[in-house]
C-alpha positions in Angstrom: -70.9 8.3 29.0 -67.5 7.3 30.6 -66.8 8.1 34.2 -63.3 9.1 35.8 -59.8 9.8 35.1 -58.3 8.2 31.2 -55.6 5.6 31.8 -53.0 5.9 29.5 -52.3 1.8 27.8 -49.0 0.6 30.0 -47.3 -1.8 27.4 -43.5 -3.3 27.4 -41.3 -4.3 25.1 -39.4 -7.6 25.5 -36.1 -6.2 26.7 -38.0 -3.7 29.2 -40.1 -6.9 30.5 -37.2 -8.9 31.2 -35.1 -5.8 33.1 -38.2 -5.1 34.9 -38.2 -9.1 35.7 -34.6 -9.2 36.6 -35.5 -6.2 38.9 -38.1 -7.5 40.9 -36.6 -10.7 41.5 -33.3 -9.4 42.8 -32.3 -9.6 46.5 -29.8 -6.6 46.1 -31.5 -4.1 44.5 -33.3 -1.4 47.3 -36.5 -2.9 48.4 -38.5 0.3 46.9 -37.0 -0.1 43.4 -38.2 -3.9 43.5 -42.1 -3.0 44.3 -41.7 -0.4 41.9 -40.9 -2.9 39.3 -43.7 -5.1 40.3 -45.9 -2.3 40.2 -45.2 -2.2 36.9 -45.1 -5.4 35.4 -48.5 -6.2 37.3 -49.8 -2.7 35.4 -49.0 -3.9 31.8 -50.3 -7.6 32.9 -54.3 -5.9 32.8 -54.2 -5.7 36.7 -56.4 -2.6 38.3 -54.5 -0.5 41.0 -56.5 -1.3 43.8 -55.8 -4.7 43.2 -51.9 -4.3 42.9 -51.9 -2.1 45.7 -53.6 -4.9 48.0 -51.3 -7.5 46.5 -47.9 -5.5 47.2 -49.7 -4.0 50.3 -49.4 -0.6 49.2 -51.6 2.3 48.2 -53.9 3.2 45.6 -52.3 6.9 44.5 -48.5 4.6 44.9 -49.1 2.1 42.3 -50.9 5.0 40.3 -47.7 7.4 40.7 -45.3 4.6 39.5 -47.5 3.7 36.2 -47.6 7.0 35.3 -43.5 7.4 36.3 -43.1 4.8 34.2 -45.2 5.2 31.0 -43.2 8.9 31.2 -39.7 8.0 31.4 -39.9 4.3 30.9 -37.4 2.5 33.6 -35.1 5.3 34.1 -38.0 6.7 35.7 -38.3 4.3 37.7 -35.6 5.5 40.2 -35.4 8.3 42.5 -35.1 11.8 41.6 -32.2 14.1 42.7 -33.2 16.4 45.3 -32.3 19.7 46.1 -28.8 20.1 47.6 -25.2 20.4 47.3 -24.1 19.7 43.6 -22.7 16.7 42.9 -18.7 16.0 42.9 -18.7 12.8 41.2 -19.9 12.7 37.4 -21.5 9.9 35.6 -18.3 9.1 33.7 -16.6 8.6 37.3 -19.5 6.3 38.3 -18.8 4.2 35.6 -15.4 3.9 35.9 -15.9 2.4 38.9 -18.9 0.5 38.2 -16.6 -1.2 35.6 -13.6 -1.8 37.1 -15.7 -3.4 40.0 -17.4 -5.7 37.3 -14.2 -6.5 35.2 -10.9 -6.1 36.7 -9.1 -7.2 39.9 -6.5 -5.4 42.1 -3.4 -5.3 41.1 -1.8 -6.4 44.6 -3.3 -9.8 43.5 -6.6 -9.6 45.5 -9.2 -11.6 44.1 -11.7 -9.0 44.7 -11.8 -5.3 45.2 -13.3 -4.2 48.7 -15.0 -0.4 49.3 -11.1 0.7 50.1 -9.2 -0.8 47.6 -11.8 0.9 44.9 -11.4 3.8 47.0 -7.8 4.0 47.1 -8.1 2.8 43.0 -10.4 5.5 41.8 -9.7 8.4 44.3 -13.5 8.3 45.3 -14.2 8.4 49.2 -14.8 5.0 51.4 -18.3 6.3 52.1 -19.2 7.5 48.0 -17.7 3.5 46.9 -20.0 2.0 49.3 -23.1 4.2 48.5 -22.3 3.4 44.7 -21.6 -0.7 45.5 -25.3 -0.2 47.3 -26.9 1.4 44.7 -25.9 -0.7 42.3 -26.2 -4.1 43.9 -22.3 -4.5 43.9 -20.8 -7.2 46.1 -17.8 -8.5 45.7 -17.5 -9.6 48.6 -19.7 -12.2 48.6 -19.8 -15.6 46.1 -22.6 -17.9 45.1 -21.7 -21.7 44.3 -23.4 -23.9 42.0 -22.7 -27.0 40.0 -24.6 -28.4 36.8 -25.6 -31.7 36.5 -23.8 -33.5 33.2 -26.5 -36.0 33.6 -27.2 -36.4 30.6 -31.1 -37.3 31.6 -31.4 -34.6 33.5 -34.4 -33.5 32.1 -36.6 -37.0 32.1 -35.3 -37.6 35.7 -36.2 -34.0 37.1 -39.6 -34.5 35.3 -39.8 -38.0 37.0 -39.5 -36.2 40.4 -40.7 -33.4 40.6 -43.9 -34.8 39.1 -43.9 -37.7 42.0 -43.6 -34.4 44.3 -46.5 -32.2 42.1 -48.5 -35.5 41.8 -48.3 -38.3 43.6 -49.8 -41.5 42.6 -52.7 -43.3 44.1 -52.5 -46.0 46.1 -48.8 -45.4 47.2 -46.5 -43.8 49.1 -43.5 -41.1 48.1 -40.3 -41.9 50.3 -37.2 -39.3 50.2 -34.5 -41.5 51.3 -30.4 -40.9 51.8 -27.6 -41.7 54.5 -25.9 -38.4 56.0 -22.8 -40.0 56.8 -19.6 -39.3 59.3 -21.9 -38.2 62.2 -19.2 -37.0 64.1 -19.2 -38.0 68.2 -17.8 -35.2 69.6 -16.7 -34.1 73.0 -15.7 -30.5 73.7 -12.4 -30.1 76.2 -14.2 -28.0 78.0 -18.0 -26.9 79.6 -19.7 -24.5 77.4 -20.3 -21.5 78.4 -24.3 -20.8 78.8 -26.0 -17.6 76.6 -26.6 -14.9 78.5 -27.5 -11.0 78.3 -25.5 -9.0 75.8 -23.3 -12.7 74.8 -23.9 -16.3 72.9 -23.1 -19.6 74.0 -19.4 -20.3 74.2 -17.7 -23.1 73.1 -13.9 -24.5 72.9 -12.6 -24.9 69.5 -11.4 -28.1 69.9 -12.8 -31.4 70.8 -12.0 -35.1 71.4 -13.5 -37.6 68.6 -15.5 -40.8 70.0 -16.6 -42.0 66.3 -19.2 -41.8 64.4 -22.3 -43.2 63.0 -24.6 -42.8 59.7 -27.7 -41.7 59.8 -30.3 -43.3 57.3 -33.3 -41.6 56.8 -36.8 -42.0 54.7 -39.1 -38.8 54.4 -42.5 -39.3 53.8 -43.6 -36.7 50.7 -46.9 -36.9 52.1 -46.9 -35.7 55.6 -43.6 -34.9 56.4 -42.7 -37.9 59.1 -39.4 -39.6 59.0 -38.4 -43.0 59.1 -35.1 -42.8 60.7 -31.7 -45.9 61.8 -28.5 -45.1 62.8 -26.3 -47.7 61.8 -22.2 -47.8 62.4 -21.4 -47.4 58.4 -23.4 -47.0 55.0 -22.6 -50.2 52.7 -24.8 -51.4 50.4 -25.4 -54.2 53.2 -26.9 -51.0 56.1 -28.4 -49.9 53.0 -30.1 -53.0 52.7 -31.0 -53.1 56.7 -32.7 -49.9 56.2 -35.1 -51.4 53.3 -36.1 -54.1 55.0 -37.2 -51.4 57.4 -39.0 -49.3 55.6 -40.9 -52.5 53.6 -41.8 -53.5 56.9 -43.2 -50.2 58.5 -45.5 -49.3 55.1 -49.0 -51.4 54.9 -49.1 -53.9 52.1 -51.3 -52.2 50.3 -49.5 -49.5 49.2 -47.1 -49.0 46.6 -43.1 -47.6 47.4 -42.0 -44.9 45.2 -38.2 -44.0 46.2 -36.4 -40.9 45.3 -33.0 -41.8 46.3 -29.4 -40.1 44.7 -26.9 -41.9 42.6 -24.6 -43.2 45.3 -23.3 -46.5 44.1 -24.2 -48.6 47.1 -27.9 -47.4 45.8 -27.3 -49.5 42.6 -25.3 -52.2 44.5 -26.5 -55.3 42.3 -27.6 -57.2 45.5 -30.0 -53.9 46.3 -30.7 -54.5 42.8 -31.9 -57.8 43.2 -33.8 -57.1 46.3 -35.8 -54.7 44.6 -36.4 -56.6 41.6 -38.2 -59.2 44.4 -40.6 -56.1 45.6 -42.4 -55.2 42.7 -44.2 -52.3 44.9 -41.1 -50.9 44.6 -40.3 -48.5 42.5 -36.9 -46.9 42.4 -36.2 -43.0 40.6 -33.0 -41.9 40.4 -32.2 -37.5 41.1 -29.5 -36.7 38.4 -26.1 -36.3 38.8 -25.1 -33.1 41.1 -29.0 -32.6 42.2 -29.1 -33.4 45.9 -31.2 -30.4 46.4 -34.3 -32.1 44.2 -34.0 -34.4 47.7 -36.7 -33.5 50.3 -34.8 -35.1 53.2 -31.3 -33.1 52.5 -33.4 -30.9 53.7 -34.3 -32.7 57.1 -30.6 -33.5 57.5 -29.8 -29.8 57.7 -32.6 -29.0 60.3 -31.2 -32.4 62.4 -27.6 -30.9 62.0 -28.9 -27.1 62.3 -30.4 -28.2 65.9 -29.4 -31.5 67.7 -25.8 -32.4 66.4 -23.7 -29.2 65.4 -24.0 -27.5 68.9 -24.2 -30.5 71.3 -21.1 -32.2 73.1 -21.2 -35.9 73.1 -19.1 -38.2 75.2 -19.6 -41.3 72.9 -21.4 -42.6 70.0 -24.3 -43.9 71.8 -25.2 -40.8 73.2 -25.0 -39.5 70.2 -27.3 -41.9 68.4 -29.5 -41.8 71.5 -29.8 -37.6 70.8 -30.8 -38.5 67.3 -33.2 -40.9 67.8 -34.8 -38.5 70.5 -35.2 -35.6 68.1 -36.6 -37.3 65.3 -39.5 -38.5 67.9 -40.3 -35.0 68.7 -40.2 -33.9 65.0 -42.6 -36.5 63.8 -44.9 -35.7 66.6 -45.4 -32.5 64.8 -44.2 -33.0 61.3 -45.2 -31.5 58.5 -44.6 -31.9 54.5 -42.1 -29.2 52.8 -44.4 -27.3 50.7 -42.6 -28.4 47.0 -44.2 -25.7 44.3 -41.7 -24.9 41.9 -42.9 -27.6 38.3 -40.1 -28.6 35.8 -40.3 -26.4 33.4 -39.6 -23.1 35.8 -36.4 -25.1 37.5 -35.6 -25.5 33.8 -36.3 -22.2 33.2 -33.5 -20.9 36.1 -31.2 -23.5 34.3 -31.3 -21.9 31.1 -30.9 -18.1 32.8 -27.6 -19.7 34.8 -26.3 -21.0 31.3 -26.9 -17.7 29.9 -24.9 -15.8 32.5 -22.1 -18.4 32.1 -22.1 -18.2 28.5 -21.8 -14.1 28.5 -18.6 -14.6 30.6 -16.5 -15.4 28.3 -15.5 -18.5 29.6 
């Protein structure tokens, strides 16, 4: 004899799946349509409510109302009802007129985007109704993303190479993320800066006096997160070199030397070549072309910028390399590894949605 209330089967079809998906992983949809599209896609996966509600860290009779919101008016239903008020001056049509002119057309004053009055002043509807609409829609014109795809044409086998070292590392060895940040700029502001205080930031002047520079070299360890670090005055193949020796000399003998280094040339300089053929514990692999970002120490390079160099004034280079030397100290004394968990095939995976979206431009 069965027991409580009969739950109706939650199923999708492939196009609702991958809206749903879409949904839930966008950053500009409202935060409440997101869970509701997690709700849902957890729901159809065979997951009970009590379980998705501690998940998403809501409620039992939430997750309960959006299955059954769902399963009714599929995702349509899945946004909020009109309530009770004063009728509504702008019809669908209106909406997506502008929705479309926002997606596929420019101003005609040669703008290369529309803002919330241009659209306004294009499609008669108020400052306040565009922005509401470019809101609920996830509109922003505004704003750009870059990117850049690899014409590597190994880009597969070497992001399997790495990520794998990253996912698995061998036994017996060591995983070392190693590049040069270059043009580490010595510079002196004309004037004191002004300290932070209440209700203001730090001030600076917006111009500065250059005493040189210097090249940072730098070798993170996969494992733990410490870095190996030399500042040397440029970034030949012969510094390059310099910093090898280092590193050889700092890891026990015992262990093997996996390097994930980029494509530089002074990387494949045939004297660093030759050096490594020496070294058979060494074992060079290569990021493809336009990949820094599959580098675990670009990474340290932007927290060493973010917070020792950008902001400081320095009155030469040695003060500068002095600042850099002093930081990394402190970092290593509590380093820890960057938590790496996306595997191959899901980086692939974005790959193939980016090539899609190009692909439907037109272009």
């Amino acid at each position: 004899m069965r027991s409580g209330r009969y739950k109706e089967t939650l199923e999708l079809t492939v196009d609702e799946k991958a809206q749903l998906d879409a949904i839930a992983r966008s950053r500009s949809v409202p935060v409440a349509l997101n869970q509701r599209a997690k709700i849902v896609i957890a729901s159809a996966a065979g997951e009970t409510s009590i379980v998705v509600a501690a998940r998403l860290r809501t409620t039992r009779e939430t997750v309960g109302k959006w299955r059954k919101r769902f399963i009714q008016g599929r995702i349509a239903g899945l946004y909020d009802e009109l309530r009770p008020g004063a009728p509504r001056t702008i019809s669908d049509e209106k909406i997506a007129e502008l929705v479309n002119a926002t997606l596929k057309t420019k101003p005609k004053d040669g703008a290369t985007h529309w803002s919330v009055r241009s659209m306004a002043t294009e499609t008669g509807i108020s400052k306040t109704s565009v922005h509401r609409y470019f809101t609920a829609f996830g509109l922003q014109p505004h704003r750009q993303d870059s990117f850049k795809l690899s014409t590597d044409p190994f880009f597969i086998e070497k992001l399997r190479d790495v990520v794998g070292l990253y996912l698995d590392p061998p036994m017996n060895a060591i995983v070392l993320c190693v590049d040069e940040k270059s043009q580490c700029q010595a510079l002196e502001r004309t004037q004191p800066m002004l300290p932070m205080g209440l209700g203001y930031v730090e001030g600076v002047t917006h111009d500065y006096i250059r005493h040189g520079t210097t090249t940072l070299f730098a070798a993170l360890n996969v494992l733990d997160g410490e870095v190996l670090a030399s500042c040397k005055p440029r970034h030949r193949h012969q510094e390059f070199l310099s910093f090898l020796r280092e590193i050889d000399s700092s890891v026990p003998q015992e262990l093997d030397i996996h390097m994930v280094v980029d494509n530089y040339a002074t990387h494949k300089h045939p004297k660093v070549k030759a050096w490594m053929a020496a070294r058979p514990r060494w074992h060079v692999h290569f990021i493809p072309t336009y990949s820094s970002w599959l580098n675990q120490v670009e990474r340290f390079f932007a927290i060493i910028t973010d917070k020792a160099i950008r902001r400081s004034s320095f009155k030469s280079v040695r003060e500068l390399v002095r600042k850099i030397e002093t930081f990394v100290e402190q970092y290593n004394r509590a380093s820890k590894p960057f938590v790496w968990t996306a595997t191959a095939d899901s980086i692939l995976a974005k790959i193939q949605r980016l090539c899609e979206r190009i692909s439907g431009t037109g272009h």
